[in-house]
N, C-alpha and C positions, 0 to 999 in steps of 0.2 A: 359128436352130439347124437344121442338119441335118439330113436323114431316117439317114445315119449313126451319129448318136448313140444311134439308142435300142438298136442292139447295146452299149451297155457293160454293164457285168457287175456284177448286186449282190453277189458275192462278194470273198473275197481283201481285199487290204490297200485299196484302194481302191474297192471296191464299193461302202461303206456311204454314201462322198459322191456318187454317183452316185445312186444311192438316197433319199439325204435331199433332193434338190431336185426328185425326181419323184415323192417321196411328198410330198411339199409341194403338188404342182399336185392329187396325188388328193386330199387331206384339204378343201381350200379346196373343190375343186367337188363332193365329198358335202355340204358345207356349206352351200354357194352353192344347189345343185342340190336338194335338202331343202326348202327355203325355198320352192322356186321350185315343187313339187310340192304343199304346202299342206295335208294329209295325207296316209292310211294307206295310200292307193294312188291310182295316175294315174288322173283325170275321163276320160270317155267311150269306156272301152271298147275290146276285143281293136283295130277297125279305127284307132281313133284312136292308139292306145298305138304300134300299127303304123307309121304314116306319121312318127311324131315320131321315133322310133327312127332310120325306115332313112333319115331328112333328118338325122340326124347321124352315123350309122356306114356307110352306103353312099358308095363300094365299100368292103367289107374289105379287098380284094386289091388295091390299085391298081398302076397301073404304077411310081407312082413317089410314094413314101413321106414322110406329111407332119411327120413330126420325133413323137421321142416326145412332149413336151409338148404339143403338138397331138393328138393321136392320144388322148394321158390323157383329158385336158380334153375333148374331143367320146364319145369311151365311156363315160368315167367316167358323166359328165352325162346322156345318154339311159340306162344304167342306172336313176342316182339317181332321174329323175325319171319313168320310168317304174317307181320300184319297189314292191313291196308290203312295205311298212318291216314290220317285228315289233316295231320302238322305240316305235312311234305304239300310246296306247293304243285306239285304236279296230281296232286290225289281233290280231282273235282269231279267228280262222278254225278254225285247224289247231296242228298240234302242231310250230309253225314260232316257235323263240325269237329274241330278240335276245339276240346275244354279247355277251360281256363283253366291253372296253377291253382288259384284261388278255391276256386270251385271244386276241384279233387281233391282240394287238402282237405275240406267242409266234409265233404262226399266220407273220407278216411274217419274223422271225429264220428260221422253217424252211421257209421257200420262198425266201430266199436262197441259204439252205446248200445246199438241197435232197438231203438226203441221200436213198438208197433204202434201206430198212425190208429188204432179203433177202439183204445181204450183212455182214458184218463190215468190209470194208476198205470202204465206202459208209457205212459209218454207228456209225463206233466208240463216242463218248460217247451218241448217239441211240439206240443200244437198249439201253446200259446205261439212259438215263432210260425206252425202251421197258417194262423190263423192271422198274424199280423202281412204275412204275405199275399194270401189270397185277396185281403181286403186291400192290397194297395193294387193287385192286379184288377180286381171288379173294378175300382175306381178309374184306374187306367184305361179301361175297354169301355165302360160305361160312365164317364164321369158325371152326365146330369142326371143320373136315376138317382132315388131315393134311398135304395137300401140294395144296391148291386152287393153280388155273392161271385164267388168263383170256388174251384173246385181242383185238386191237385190231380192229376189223372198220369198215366203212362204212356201219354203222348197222344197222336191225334185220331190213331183209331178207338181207343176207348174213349177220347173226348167227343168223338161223331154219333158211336154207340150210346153216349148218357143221354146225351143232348134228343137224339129219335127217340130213346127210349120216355124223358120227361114229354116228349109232345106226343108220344101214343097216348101218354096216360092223360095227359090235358085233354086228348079228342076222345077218351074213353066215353064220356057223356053225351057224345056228337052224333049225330045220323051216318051212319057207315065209318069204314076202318080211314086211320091217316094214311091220305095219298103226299108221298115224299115226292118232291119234284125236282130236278136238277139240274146240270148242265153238261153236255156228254166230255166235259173237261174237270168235272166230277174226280175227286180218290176214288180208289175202287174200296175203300173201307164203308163212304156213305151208303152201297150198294149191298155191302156186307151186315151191315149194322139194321138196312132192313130184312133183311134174308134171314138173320138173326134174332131178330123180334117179331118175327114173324107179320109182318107189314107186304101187301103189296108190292110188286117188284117198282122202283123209282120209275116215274117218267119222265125220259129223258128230254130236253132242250138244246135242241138245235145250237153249235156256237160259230160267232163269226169269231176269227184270228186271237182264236183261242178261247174265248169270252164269251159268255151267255150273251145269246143276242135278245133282246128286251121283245121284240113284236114277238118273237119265238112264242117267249117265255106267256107272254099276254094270249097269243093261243093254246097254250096247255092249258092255263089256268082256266080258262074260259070252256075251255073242252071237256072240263070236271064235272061240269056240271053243278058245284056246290058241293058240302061237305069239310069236314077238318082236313085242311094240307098247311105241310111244310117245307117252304121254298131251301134250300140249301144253294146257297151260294159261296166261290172260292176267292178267298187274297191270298193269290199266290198258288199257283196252280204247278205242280209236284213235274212237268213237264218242260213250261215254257217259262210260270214265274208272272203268270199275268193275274188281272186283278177285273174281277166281274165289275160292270157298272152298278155298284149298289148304290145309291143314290135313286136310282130308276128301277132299278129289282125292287127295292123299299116300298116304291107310291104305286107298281104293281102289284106285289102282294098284298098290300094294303088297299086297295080298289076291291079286290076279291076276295078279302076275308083272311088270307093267309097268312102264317106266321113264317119267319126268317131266322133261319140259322144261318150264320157264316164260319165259313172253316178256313181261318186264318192261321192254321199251324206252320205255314213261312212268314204270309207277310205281317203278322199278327205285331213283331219288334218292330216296324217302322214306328209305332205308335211314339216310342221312347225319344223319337226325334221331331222337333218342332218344322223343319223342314220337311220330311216329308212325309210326315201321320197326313197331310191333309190328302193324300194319295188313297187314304183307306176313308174318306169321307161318306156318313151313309151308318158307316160300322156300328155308330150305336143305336141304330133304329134295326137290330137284330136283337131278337128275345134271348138267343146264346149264342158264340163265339168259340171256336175251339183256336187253342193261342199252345203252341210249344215253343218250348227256352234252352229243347235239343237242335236247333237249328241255326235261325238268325238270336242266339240267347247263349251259346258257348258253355252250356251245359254239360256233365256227362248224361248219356239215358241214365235213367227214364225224369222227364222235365217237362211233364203237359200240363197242359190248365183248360177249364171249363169255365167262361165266364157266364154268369144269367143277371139280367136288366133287376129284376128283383129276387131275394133269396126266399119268396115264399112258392118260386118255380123249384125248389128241391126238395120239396114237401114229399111228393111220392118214394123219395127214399130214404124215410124215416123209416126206422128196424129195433123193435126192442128185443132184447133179450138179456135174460138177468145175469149172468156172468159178465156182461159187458155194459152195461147201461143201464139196471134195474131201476125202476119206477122212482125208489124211498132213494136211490144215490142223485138222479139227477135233480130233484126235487129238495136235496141237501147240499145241492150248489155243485157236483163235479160234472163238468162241460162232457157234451155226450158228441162223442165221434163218429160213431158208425153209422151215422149218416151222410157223411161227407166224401160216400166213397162208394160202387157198387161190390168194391175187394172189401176184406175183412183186416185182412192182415197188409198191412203195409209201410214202407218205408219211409223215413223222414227226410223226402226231397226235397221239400219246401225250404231245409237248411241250408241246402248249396244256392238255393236261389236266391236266400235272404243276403246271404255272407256275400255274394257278387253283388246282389245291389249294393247293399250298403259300401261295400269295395267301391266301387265305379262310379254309385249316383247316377240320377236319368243325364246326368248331363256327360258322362262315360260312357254310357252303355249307347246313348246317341253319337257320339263319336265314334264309336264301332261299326255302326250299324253304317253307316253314313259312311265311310270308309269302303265297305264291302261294294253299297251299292257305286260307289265312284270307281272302284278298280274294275269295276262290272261294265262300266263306261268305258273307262280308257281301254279294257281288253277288245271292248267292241268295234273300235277305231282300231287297236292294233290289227285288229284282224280284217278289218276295210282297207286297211295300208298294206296287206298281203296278195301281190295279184294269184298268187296259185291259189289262196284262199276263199270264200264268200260266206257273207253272216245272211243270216235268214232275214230277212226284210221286215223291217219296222221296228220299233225301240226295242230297247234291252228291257226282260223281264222281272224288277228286282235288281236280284243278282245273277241272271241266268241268262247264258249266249248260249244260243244255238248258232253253226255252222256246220258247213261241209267245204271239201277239193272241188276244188274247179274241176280237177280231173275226171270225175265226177259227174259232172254235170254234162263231159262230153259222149258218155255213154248212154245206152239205152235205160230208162228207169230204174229197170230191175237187177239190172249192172253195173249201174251208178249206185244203188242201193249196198247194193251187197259190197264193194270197193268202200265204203263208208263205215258197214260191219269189219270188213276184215281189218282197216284202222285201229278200230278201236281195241280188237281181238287181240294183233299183233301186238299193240303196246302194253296191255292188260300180258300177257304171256311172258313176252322179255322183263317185266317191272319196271319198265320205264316211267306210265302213265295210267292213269285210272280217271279215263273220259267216260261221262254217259250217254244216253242213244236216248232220241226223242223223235215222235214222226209228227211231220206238224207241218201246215199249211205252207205253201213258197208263193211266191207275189203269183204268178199265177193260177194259183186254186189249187193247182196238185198239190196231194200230201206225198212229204218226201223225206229221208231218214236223216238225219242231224247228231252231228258232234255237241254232245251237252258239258258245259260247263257250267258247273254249279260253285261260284265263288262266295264262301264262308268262309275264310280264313282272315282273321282281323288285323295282321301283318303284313300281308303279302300283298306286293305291288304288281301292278299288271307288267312292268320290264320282268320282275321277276319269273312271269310268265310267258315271257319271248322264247325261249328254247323250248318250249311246251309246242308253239307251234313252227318250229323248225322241224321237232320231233310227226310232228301231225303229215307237214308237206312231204316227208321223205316219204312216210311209208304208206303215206297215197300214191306217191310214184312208182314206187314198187310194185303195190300191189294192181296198180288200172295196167303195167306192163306184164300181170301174169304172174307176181310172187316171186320176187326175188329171193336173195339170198334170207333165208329163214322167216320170209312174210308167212301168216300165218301157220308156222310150223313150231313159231314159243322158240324160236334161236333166244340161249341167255347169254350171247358173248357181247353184250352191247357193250361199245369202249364208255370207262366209267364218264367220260364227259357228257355223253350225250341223257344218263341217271341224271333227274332232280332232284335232288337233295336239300335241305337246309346247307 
């Protein structure tokens, strides 16, 4: 085949056959390539992960062009096997999901088409689905408001960014700049998003066990002195997995004038389940919401939302320009977009989002949800029922365990800390396991370094997570006796039993 060929075009009346036999070569070699990787992520490391790579994609640019099925088949492949799967259940790191089937086939349909999200004649029946999704999600987040809006965003740091940005402009009128106010268990995107808009640096609030603590929060406010501020508060905190008291953050900001943003970009899917939405009670007396469906939503990126209580809060990011929106077109009835976004140009994510719900229904996607946070449970227990192991004291976050070795605990802070890293380092290097690291409060007061698991996978059973911590106990023993055979040195000889795998 020809290096010509891979100009044809997945659109139009013949695009889809052009497509279906180079979506054939990708599927075979994520398959192939899968296998060939043996778990949750590539053995030996940034240099190694390196040299396999650029021995199969170097040059990018070459002079002369080695045919699309060539070209699949060699990136596709160092991708695969270089990748940190989220399918595998030993890959719990981060608040990093594996997609649905459903949803990446959606995903395939609207990178074909490729419509762009800011125009009408670029994307006619794609923001009508646009726009029938937003509206079920404002209704979701906000069900008793009148006329809730939401907003498709690329996840939750541009959902943080909108959200400061619409309350600068609201306090534009107001006696001094908007003081953002938060809780030092805060994203550090909230932080960014002012530093960005040139706002005030956040003043922080004090948190007890993870959690904005309410008296904290009532002397900030109070210390303001008056003026436009905006409380941000987190469901679901990128750390621990905890859930601010908004209920009482609400009738304090509300006592002082302040407005509430919540950044629900984890916990934001509890909502979907009638069991335990009532965990995020409070949530609709926030003016906006930031909600991603990369997460607890089994999305691929990018899959954020921006909910607001009323859509006359998106007002300030009304933008005419006549190539996209002229005056005499929306005035002749074509739906004007470039408002629903601060990008210009963008993709039709809203479609993967629609085609899963409608797939699954809130009574599916509740059952998912509700599944995550029960294995999240029972791993909690497995890991109480471990004497080499201990879970950090007090409920499970969501879906998020922290732990640490015992081993651990017998050494000095700062050698117990580092025995914690080296865990995690070791098993990161062999590709055994892809744990995350949290430092976070222990029953008494010290802050101390934590084994994070972050459980998103909507299949996987906490048994199936039992050699995960087999995997965890060993090479704390290793490492608290000084680094055994290949502890933090990336040894990739590990016997295939001890790899997670599907």
């Amino acid at each position: 085949m020809s290096a010509g060929t891979g100009a044809s075009l997945a659109g139009g009346v013949h695009g889809p056959g052009h497509l279906r036999a180079l979506t054939a070569v990708v599927l075979d070699t994520l398959e192939t390539a899968a296998r060939t990787r043996g778990g949750p992520l590539p053995a030996g490391g940034p240099d190694a992960v390196a040299r396999r790579t650029t021995a199969l994609a170097a040059p990018v640019l070459p002079e002369e062009g080695i045919g699309a099925e060539a070209a699949l088949a060699d990136l596709v492949r160092a991708v695969v096997e270089g990748a940190a799967d989220p399918a595998d259940p030993a890959c719990v790191a981060h608040l990093h999901c594996p997609p649905l089937a459903v949803a990446v086939a959606a995903e395939l349909a609207g990178a074909a088409l490729n419509p762009s999200m800011d125009s009408w004649d670029q994307a006619p029946a794609a923001g009508v689905i646009e726009e029938l999704t937003t509206a079920a999600l404002a209704r979701l987040v906000h069900p008793e408001a009148a006329v809730p809006d939401a907003l498709i965003t690329s996840g939750g740091t541009e959902s943080n960014l909108v959200a400061l940005l619409l309350a600068r402009e609201r306090a534009a009128a107001g006696k001094g700049p908007l003081r953002v106010v938060t809780g030092a268990n805060a994203h550090h995107s909230v932080h960014r998003a002012a530093w960005t808009l040139g706002l005030p640096a956040p003043a922080v609030v004090a948190c007890h066990d993870g959690r904005i603590d309410p008296a904290a929060l009532e002397r900030t406010l109070a210390g303001l002195g008056g003026g436009p501020a905006l409380v941000v508060a987190t469901a679901g905190t990128t750390d621990e997995g905890r859930i601010d008291p908004l209920p009482e953050i609400a009738r304090i900001a509300d006592r002082y004038g302040a407005e509430l943003h919540v950044d629900a970009a984890y916990g934001g899917p509890l909502l979907f389940s009638e069991r335990l939405a009532p965990r995020l009670a409070g949530l609709d007396r926030a003016v906006s919401v930031t909600f991603d469906l990369h997460k607890l939503g089994w999305q691929p990126v990018a899959a954020g939302v921006l909910a607001v209580a009323d859509t006359a809060l998106l007002a300030p990011l009304s933008l005419r320009t006549d190539y996209l929106n002229a005056d005499d077109d929306t005035e002749a009835g074509l739906p004007d977009l470039l408002g629903r976004s601060i990008r210009t140009t963008r993709r039709p994510d809203a479609l993967k989002i629609a085609v899963t719900f409608r797939a699954l229904g809130r009574r599916g996607l509740s059952e998912l949800v509700e599944h995550c946070v029960r294995t999240a449970e029972e791993f909690g227990r497995a890991v109480d029922a471990r004497p080499a192991l201990r879970r950090r004291p007090g409920g499970i976050g969501i879906s998020t365990v922290l732990f640490r070795p015992v081993v651990a605990d017998e050494l000095e802070p700062v050698a117990g800390d580092a025995v914690v890293a080296e865990v995690r380092r070791t098993l990161l290097m062999d590709g055994r396991a892809v744990l995350g690291r949290a430092v976070a409060e222990d029953g008494d007061g010290r802050r101390r370094l934590w084994l994070k698991a972050t459980l998103l996978h909507p299949n996987v059973a906490a048994a199936d997570l039992a050699p995960l911590l087999d995997l965890v106990t060993e090479a704390a023993e290793r490492a608290a006796a000084g680094g055994g055979d290949g502890v933090g040195r990336g040894d990739t000889d590990a016997p295939a039993a001890e790899r997670l795998s599907p």
